[in-house]
N, CA and C atoms as an extended XYZ file, in Angstrom:
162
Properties=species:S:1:pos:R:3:atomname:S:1:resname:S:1:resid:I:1 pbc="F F F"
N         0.843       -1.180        0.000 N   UNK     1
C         0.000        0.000        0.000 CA  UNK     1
C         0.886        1.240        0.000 C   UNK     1
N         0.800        2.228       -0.784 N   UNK     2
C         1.582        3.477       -1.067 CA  UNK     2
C         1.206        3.985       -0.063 C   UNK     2
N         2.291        5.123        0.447 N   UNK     3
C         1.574        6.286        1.205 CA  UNK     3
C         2.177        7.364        0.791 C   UNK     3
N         1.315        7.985        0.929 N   UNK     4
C         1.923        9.787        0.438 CA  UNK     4
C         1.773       10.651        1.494 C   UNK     4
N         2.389       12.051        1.225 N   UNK     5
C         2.429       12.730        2.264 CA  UNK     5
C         2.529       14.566        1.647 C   UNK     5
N         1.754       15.368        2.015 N   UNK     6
C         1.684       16.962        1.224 CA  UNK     6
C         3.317       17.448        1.775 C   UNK     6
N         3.653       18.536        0.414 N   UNK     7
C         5.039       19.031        0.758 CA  UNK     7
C         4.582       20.283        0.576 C   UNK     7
N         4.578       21.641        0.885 N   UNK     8
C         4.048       22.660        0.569 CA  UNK     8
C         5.711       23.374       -0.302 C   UNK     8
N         6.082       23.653       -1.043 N   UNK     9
C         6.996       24.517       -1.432 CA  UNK     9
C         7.037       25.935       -1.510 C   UNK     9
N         5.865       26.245       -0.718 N   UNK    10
C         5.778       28.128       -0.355 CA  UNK    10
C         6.643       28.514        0.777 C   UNK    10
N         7.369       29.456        0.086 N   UNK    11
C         8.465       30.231        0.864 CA  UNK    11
C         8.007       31.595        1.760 C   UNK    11
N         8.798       31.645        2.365 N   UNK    12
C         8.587       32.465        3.839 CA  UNK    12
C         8.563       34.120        2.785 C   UNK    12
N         9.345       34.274        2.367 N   UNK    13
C         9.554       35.130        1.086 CA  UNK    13
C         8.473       35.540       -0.302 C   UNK    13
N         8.067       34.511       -0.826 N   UNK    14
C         6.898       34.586       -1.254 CA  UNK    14
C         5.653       35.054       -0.518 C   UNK    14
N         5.471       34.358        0.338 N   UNK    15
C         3.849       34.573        1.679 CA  UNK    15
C         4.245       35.966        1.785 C   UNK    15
N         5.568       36.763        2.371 N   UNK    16
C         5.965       37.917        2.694 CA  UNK    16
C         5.207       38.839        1.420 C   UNK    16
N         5.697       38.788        0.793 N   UNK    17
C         5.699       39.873       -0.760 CA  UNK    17
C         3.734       39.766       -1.245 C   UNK    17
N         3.226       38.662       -1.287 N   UNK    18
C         1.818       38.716       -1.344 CA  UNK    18
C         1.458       39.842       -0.158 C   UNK    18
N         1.847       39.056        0.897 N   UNK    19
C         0.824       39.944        2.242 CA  UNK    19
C         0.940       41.153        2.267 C   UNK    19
N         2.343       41.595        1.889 N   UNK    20
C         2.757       43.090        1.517 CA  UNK    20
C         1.717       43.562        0.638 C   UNK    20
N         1.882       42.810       -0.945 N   UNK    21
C         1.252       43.710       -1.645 CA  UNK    21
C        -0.308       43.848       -1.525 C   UNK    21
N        -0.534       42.425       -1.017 N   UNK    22
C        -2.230       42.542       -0.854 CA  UNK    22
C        -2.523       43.807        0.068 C   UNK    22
N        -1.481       43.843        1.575 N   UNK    23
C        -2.290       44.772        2.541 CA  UNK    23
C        -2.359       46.184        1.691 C   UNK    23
N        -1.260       47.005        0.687 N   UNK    24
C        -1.532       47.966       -0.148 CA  UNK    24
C        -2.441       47.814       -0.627 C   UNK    24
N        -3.132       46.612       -1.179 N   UNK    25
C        -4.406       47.032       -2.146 CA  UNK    25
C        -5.227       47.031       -1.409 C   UNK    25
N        -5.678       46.436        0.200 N   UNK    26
C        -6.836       46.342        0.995 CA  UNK    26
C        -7.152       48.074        1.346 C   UNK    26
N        -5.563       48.782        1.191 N   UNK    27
C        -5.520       50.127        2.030 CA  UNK    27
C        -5.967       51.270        1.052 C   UNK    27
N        -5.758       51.370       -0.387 N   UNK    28
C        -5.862       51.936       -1.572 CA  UNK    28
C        -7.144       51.080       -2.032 C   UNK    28
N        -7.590       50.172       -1.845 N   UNK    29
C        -9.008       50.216       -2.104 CA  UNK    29
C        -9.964       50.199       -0.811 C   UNK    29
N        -9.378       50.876       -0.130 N   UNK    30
C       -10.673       51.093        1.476 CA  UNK    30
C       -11.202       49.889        2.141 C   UNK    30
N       -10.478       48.443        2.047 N   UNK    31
C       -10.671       47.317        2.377 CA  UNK    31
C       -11.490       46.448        1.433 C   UNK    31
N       -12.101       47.472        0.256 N   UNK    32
C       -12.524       46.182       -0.798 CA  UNK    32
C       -11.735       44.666       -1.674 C   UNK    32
N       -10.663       45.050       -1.092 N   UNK    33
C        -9.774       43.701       -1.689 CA  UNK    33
C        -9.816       42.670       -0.553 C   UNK    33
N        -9.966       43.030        0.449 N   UNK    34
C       -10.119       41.880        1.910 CA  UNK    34
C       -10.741       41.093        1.183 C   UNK    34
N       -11.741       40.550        1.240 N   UNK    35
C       -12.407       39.243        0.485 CA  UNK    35
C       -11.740       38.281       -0.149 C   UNK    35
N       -10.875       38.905       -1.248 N   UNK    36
C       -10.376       38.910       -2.571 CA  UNK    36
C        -9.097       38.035       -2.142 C   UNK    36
N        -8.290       38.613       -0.798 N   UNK    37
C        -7.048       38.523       -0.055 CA  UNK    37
C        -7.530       36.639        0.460 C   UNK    37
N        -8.462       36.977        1.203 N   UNK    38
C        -8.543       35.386        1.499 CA  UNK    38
C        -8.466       34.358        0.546 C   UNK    38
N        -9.576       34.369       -0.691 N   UNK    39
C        -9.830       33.903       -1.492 CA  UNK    39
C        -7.878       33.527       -2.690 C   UNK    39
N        -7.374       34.722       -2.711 N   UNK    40
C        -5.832       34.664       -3.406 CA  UNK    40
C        -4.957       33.424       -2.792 C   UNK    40
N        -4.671       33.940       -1.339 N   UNK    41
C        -4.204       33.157       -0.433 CA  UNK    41
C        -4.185       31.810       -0.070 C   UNK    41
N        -5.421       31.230       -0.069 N   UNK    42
C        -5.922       29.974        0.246 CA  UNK    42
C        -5.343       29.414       -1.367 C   UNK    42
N        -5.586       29.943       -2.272 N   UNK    43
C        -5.464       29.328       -3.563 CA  UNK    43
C        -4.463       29.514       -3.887 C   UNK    43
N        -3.084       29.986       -3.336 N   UNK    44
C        -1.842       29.985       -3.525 CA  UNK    44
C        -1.369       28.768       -2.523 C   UNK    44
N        -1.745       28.845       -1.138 N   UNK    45
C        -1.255       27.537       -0.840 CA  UNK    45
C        -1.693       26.639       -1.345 C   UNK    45
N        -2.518       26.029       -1.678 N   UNK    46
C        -3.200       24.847       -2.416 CA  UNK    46
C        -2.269       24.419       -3.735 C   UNK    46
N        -2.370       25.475       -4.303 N   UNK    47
C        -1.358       25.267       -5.688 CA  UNK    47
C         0.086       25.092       -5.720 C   UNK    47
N         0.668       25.661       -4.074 N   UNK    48
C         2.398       25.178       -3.707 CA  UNK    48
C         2.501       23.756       -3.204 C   UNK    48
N         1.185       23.236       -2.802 N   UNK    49
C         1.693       22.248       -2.569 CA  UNK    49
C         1.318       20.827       -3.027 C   UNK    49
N         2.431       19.658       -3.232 N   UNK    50
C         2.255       18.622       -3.861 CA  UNK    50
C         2.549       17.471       -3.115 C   UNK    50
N         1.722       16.192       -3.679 N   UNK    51
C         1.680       14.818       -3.154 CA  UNK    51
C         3.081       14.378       -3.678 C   UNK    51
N         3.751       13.531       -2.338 N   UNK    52
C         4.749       12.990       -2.820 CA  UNK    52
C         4.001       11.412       -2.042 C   UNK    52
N         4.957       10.063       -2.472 N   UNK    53
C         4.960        9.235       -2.477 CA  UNK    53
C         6.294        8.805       -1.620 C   UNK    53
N         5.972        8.017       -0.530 N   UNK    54
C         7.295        8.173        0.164 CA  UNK    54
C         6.966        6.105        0.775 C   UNK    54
């Protein structure tokens, strides 16, 4: 029976530079990007990380 296990490859550096630029757009659009911020986020980790087989 295989087993696998999630590896996330999102960097401390990357997460940094989103949260940066998102909090500018939450602040320059009066908090209408908040929503938007969760929704980015969640779907950036999801997409860093992959099934390995170990």
């Amino acid at each position: 029976m295989a087993r696998y296990k999630l590896v996330n490859t999102l960097t401390f550096g990357e997460m940094f530079v989103q949260a940066l630029i998102w909090t500018v757009l939450i602040v320059v659009t009066f908090g209408l990007a908040a929503p938007f911020f969760a929704y980015y986020f969640l779907k950036l980790i999801i997409n860093k990380t992959e099934i390995h087989e170990f």
